[in-house]
C-alpha positions as CSV (number, residue, x, y, z in Angstrom):
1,X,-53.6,30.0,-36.0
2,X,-51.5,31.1,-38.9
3,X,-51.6,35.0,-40.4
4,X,-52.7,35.1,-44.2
5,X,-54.2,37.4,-46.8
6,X,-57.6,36.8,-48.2
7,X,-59.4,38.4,-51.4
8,X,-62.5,39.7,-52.4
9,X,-64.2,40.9,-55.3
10,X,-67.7,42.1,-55.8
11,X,-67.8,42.3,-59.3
12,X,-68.4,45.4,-59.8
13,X,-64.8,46.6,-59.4
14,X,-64.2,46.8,-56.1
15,X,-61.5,44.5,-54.7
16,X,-59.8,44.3,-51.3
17,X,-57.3,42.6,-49.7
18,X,-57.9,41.2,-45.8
19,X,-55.5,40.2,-43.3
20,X,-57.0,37.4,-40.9
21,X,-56.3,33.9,-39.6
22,X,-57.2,30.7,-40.5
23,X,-59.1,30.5,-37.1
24,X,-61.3,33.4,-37.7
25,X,-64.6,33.1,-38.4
26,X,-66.4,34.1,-41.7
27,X,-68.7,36.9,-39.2
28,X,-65.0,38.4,-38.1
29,X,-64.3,38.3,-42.0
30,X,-66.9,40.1,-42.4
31,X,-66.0,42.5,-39.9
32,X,-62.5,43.1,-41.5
33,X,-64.1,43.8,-44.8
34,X,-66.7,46.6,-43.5
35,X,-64.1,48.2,-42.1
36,X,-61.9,48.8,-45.0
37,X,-63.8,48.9,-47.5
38,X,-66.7,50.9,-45.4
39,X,-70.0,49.5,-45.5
40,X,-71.8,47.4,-43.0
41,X,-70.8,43.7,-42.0
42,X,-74.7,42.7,-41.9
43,X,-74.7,43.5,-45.1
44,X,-72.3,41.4,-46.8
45,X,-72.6,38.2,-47.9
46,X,-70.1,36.3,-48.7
47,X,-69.9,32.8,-51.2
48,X,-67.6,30.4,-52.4
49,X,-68.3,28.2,-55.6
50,X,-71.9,29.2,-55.2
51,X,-72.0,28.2,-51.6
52,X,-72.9,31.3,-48.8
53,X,-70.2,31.2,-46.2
54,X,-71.6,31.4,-42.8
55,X,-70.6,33.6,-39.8
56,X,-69.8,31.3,-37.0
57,X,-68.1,28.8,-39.6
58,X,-64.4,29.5,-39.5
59,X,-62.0,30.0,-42.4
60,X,-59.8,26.8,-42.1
61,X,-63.2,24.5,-41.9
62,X,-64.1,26.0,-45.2
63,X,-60.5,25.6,-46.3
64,X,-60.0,28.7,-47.2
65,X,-56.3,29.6,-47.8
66,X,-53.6,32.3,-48.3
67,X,-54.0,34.0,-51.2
68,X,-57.6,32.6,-52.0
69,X,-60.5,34.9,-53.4
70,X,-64.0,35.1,-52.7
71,X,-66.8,36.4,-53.8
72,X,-68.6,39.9,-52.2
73,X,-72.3,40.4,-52.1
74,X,-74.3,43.0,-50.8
75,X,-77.9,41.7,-49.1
């Protein structure tokens, strides 16, 4: 488990900054993310190079690093 900083960005101006590990899943992402930036988790989808991240998938196994950004969408 190691601490790092993930970003995302849904295009329409609104960027965050989340704290997690590397052995959180994308569903716990998405749990960080509702709460700061204050909408709800089933409601965010979230993609990489095209790809939808899913929830029980965690971060390292979709090598998702420090300092990496991804992509916000609302469903």
């Amino acid at each position: 488990m190691s601490a790092m900083e993930v970003l995302v960005n849904d295009r329409t101006g609104r960027k965050a900054r989340i704290k997690c590990n590397s052995d959180d899943t994308i569903g716990d992402l998405k749990k960080l993310i509702a709460a700061q930036i204050g909408t709800q988790a089933d409601r965010i989808v979230l993609k990489k190079w095209n790809s939808i991240l899913k929830n029980q998938i965690m971060l390292q196994d979709y090598e998702i690093s420090d300092g990496q950004s991804l992509e916000l969408y609302y469903s």
